[in-house]
C-alpha positions as CSV (number, residue, x, y, z in Angstrom):
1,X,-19.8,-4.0,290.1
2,X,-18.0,-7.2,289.4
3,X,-17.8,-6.0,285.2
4,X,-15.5,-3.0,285.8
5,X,-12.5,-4.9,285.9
6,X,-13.2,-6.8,282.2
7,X,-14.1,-3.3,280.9
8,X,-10.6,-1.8,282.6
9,X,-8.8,-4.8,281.2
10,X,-10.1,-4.7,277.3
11,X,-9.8,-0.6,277.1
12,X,-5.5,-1.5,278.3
13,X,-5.8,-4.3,275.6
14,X,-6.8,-1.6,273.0
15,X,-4.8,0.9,274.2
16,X,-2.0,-1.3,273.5
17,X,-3.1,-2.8,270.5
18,X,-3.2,1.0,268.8
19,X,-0.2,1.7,270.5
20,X,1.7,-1.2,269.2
21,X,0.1,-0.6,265.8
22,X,1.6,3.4,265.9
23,X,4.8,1.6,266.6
24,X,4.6,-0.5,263.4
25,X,3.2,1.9,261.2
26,X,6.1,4.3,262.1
27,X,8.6,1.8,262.3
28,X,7.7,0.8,258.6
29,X,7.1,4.8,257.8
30,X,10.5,5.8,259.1
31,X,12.4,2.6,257.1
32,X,10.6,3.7,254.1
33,X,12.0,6.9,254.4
34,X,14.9,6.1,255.1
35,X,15.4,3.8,252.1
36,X,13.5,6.3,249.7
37,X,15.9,8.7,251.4
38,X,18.6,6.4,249.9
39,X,17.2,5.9,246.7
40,X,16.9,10.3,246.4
41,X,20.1,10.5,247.1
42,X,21.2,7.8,245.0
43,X,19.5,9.6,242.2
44,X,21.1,13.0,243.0
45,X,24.4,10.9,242.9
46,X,24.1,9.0,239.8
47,X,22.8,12.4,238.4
48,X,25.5,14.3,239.4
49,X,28.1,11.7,238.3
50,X,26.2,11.4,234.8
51,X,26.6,15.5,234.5
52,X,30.5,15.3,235.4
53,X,31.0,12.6,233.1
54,X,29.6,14.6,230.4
55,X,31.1,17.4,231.4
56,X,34.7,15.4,231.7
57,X,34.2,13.9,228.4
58,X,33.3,17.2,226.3
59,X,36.7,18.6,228.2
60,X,38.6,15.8,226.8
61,X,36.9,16.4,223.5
62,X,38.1,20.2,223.5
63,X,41.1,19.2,225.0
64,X,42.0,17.0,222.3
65,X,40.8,19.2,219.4
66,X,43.1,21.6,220.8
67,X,46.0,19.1,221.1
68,X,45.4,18.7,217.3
69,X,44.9,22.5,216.2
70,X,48.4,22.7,218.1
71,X,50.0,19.8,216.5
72,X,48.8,20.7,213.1
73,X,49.9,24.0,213.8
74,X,53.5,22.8,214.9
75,X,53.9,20.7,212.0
76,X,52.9,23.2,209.3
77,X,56.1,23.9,207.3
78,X,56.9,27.5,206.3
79,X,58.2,28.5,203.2
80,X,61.5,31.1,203.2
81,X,62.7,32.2,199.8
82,X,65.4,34.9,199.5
83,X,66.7,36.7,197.2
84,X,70.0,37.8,196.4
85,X,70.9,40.9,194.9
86,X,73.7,41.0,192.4
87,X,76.7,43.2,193.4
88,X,79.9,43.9,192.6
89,X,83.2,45.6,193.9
90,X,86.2,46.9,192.4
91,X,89.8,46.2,194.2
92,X,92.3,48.8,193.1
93,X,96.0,47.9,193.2
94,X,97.8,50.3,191.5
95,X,96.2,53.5,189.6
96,X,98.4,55.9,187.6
97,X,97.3,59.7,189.2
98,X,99.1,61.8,186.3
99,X,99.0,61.7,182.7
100,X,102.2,63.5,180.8
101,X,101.3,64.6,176.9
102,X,104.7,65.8,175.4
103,X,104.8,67.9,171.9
104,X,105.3,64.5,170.5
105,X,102.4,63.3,171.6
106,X,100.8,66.7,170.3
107,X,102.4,65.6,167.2
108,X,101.3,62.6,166.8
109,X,97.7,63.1,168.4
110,X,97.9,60.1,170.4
111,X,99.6,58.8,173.7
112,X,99.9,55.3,175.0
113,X,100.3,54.5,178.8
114,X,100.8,50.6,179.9
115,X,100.2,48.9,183.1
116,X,98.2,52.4,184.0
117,X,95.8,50.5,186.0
118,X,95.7,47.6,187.5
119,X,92.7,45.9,189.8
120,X,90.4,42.5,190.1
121,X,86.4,42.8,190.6
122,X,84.8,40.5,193.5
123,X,81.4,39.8,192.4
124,X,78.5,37.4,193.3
125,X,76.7,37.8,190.1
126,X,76.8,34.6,187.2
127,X,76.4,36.6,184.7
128,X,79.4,38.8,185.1
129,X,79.3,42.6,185.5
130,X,80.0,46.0,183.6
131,X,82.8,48.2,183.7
132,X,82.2,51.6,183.5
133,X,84.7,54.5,181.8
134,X,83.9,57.9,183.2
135,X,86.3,60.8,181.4
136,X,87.8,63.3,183.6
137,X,88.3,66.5,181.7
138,X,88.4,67.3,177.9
139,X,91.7,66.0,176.9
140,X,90.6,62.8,174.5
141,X,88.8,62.3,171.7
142,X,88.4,58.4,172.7
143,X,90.4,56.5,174.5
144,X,91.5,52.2,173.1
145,X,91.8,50.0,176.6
146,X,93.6,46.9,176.3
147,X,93.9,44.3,179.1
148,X,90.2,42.4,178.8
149,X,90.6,39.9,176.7
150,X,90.3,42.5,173.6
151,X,90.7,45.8,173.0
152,X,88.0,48.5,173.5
153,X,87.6,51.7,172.4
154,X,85.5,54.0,174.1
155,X,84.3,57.8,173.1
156,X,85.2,60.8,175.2
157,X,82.1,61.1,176.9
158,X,83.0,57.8,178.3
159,X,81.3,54.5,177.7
160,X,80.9,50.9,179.1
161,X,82.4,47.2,178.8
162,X,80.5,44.1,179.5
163,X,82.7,41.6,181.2
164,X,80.1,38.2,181.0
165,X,79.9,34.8,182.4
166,X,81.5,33.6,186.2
167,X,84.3,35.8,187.2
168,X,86.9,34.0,189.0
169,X,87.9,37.1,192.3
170,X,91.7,36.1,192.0
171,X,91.7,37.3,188.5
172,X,93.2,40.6,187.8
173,X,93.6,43.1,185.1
174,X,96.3,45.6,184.0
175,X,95.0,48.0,181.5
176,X,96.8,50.2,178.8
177,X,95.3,53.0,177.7
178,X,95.5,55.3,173.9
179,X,94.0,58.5,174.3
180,X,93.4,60.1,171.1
181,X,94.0,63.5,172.0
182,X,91.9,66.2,171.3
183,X,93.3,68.5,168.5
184,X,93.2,71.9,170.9
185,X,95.1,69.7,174.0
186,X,98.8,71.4,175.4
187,X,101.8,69.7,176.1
188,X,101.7,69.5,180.1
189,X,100.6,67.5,182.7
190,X,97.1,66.4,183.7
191,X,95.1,64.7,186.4
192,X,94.6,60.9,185.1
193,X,91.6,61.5,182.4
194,X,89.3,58.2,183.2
195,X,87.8,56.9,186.3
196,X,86.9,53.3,186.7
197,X,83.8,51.5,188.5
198,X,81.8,48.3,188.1
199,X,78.6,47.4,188.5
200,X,76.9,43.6,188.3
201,X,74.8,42.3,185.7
202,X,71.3,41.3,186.7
């Protein structure tokens, strides 16, 4: 009877014993957990940060390609060419409308009008431009114009005169005209027998 006390006594001892040892083993379990916790999430962080670096620096890269498709683009230089086209105008000042043939003229199968026309050609063309003589009518033969620089004769089915080089626009020009009358013509009078125009040389 006297034994029941030492065997109550050693089973609290062991009792405790495991009980303090549960403590310890879940103390340690529950700090390794927590610090392995740490450690995962440490990982997830670092791994996370590694992917958003990568990911940062390729969107720099693109970024910066980009910047320099841009700038190259900005900086290409473009090449313009024009071209002008040669043309030419004609300025009337004065134009005779009438042309009077008399039996002397008949006669003498010609007749001379001065200062008949008188004009200046503006014209952006260097190498000058052509004047054109379009007859009106079948009263000449040919027609002699004088007043560019030499005299010209030109057929009754009209005909053309090269004026060459850079044409100053102030300059001016009176013409006076010959027609060699056709031999079948009448005294009378007529509508002016010539038209004028210009064109510019290539």
């Amino acid at each position: 009877m006297q034994e029941k006390p030492h065997n109550t006594a050693t089973l609290k001892q062991f009792i405790a014993d495991h009980i303090r040892r549960w403590t310890v083993f879940l103390f340690y379990l529950q700090s390794y957990l927590i610090v392995l916790g740490f450690l995962y999430f440490g990982y997830i962080t670092n791994s996370l940060n590694t992917i958003t670096f990568i990911q940062t620096f390729k969107l720099s890269e693109v970024t910066h390609l980009l910047s320099c498709a841009q700038a190259a683009e900005m900086s290409t230089s473009i090449s313009v060419s024009a071209t002008v086209i040669p043309n030419a105008k004609m300025m009337t000042h004065f134009q005779t409308s009438q042309l009077i043939i008399t039996p002397a003229d008949i006669r003498r199968g010609y007749v001379d009008v001065d200062g008949a026309s008188n004009f200046s050609v503006l014209t952006n063309s260097r190498s000058g431009y052509i004047l054109e003589i379009n007859p009106i009518g079948y009263i000449f033969e040919s027609v002699m114009v004088d007043g560019l620089g030499e005299t010209v004769q030109v057929s009754g089915d009209g005909g053309t005169i090269a004026k060459r080089g850079l044409i100053t626009p102030a300059m001016s020009f009176q013409l006076k005209y010959r027609f060699i009358l056709r031999s079948d013509v009448q005294a009378g009078v007529y509508g002016w027998p010539v038209q004028l125009s210009v064109r510019a040389l290539p």
